[in-house]
N, C-alpha and C positions, 0 to 999 in steps of 0.2 A: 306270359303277361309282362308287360314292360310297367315299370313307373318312373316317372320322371324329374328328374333332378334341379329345384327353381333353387334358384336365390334372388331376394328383394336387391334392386343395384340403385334404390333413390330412398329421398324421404316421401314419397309420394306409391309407395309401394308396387312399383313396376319388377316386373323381375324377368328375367332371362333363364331361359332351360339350359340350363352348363351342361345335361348325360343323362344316358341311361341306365337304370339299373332293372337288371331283370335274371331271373331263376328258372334252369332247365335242369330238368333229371336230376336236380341237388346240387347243382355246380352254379355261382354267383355270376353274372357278367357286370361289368362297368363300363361305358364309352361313352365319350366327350361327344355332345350332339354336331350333326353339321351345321347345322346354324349356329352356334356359338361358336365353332372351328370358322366359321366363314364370316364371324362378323367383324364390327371396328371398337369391340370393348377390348381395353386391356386385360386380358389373357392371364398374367402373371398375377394382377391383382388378385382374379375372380378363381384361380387355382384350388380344385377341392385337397383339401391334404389325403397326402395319400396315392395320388393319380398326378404325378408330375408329368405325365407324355401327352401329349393332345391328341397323338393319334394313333396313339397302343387302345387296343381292346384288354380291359382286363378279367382274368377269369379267378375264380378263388371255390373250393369247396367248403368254405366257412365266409360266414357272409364276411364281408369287410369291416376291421375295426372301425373306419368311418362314422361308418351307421351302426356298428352292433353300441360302438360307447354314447351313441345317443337311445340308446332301450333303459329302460327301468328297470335296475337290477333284481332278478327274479329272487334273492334273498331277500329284499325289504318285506316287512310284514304285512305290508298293506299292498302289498304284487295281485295276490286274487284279487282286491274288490278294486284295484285296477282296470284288471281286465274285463272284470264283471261293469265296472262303468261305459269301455268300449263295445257291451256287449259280447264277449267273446267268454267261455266258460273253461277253455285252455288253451295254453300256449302255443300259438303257432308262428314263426318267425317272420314270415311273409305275409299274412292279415296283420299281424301286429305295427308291418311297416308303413301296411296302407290305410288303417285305423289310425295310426299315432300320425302318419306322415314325417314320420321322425325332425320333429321342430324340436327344437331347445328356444329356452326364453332368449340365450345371448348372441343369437343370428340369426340370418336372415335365410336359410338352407330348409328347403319342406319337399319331400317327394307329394306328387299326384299323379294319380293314376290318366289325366287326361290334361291337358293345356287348352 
């Protein structure tokens, strides 16, 4: 299963799919979509940290800091009825990502599972 990598690029809330990210056998992938490798956005601006190459695939058996420093650290006290608000009764690292969509309030970066 892939999910896919937006970021909002206006104030009008457009966004562009910068990659993918998806999980096989336990091992993370990352890669820059080709639509976004083929389009006419400046590139450098739109750069996810982390994934400096546009046309490296990356692999990791731990998911990528990227996205793991956007999770809610499973030590806060309020982690279960976290999860319990997503619905989820425990921890799974890949539902967590397409439940949360890993947004933060201070940009504009949300995985979904479809465009």
């Amino acid at each position: 299963m892939n999910l896919f990598l937006t970021q909002e690029i206006d104030e009008q809330g457009n966004k562009v799919c910068l990659g993918t990210l998806s999980c096989s056998d336990g091992v993370y992938h990352f890669r820059y979509s080709d639509e976004y490798n083929n389009s006419s956005f400046p590139r450098e601006f739109y750069i996810v940290p982390g994934f400096k190459e546009f046309d490296e695939e990356y692999e990791s058996k731990k998911l990528f800091w990227f996205f793991a420093d956007r999770m809610m650290p499973k030590s806060r006290p309020d982690f279960k009825e976290h999860l319990a608000r997503l619905g989820m009764t425990e921890f799974d690292e890949w539902e967590y990502l397409k439940r949360t969509g890993s947004r933060l309030m201070t940009d504009g970066y949300e995985l979904v599972e479809s465009l």
